[in-house]
N, C-alpha and C positions, 0 to 999 in steps of 0.2 A: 529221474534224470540219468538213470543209469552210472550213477555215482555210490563206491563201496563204504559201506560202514567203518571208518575205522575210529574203533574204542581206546587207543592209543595213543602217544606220541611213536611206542614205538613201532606201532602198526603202520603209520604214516611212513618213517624213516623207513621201512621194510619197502610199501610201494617205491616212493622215490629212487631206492635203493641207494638209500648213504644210511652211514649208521647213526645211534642217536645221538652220539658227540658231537656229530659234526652237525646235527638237527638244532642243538641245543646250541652251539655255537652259533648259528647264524639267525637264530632268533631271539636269545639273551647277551650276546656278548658283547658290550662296549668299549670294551678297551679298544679293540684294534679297528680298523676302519674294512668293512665289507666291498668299498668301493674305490675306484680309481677314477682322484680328479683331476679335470687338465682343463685347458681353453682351446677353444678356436676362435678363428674369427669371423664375423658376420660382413655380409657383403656389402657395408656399410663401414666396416673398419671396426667398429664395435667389436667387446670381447664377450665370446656365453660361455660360461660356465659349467662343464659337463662330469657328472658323476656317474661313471658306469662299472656297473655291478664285478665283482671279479669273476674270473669261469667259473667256479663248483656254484656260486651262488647266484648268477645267471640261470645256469644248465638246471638249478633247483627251482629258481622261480618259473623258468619257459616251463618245466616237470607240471608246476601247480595252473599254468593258464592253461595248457593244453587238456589236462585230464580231469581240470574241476570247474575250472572258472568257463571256457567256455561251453562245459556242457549244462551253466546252469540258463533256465529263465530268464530276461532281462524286463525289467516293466517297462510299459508301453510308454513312462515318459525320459527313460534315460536315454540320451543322445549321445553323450560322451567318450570318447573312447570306443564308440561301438560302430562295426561294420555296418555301410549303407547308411548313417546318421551323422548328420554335422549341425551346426550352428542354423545352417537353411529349414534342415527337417525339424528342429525346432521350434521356430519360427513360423512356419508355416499355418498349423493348426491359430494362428494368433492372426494373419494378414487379416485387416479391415474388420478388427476390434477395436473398439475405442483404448 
């Protein structure tokens, strides 16, 4: 996949380039909250609900879709979440099955 070995946590934080504190923070630490929540409202009046991630822990996660997730493999039955597949292309292999 053209993806680097790293034997580390702290090899990881090296890539990314944050260091291991702030590594370890944003994957062990519960006291404080990683995210900011608020509402909006739905075109309907309704209120959703939105949790989004703060910047360093954003900028770390876009860091892991970009340079791992999506250079991995995807199997041929996940639809979700992925470019070119929806609920249709699911579906589809299935038209006029019982």
């Amino acid at each position: 996949y053209g993806l680097s070995l790293c034997g580390s946590h702290k090899a990881i934080a090296k890539l990314i380039g944050i260091k291991v504190k702030k590594l370890r923070f944003f994957a062990f630490s519960r006291k404080t909250s990683h995210y900011i929540c608020f509402q909006l409202l739905k075109k309907t009046g309704a209120k959703r609900d939105i949790s989004a991630p703060k910047p360093q822990l954003k900028q770390t996660q876009e860091w892991i879709l970009h340079n791992i997730l999506e250079k991995l493999e995807l199997h041929n039955a996940a639809h979700g979440f992925c470019c070119g597949r929806s609920i249709v292309t699911n579906a589809q292999p299935h038209v006029g099955a019982e």
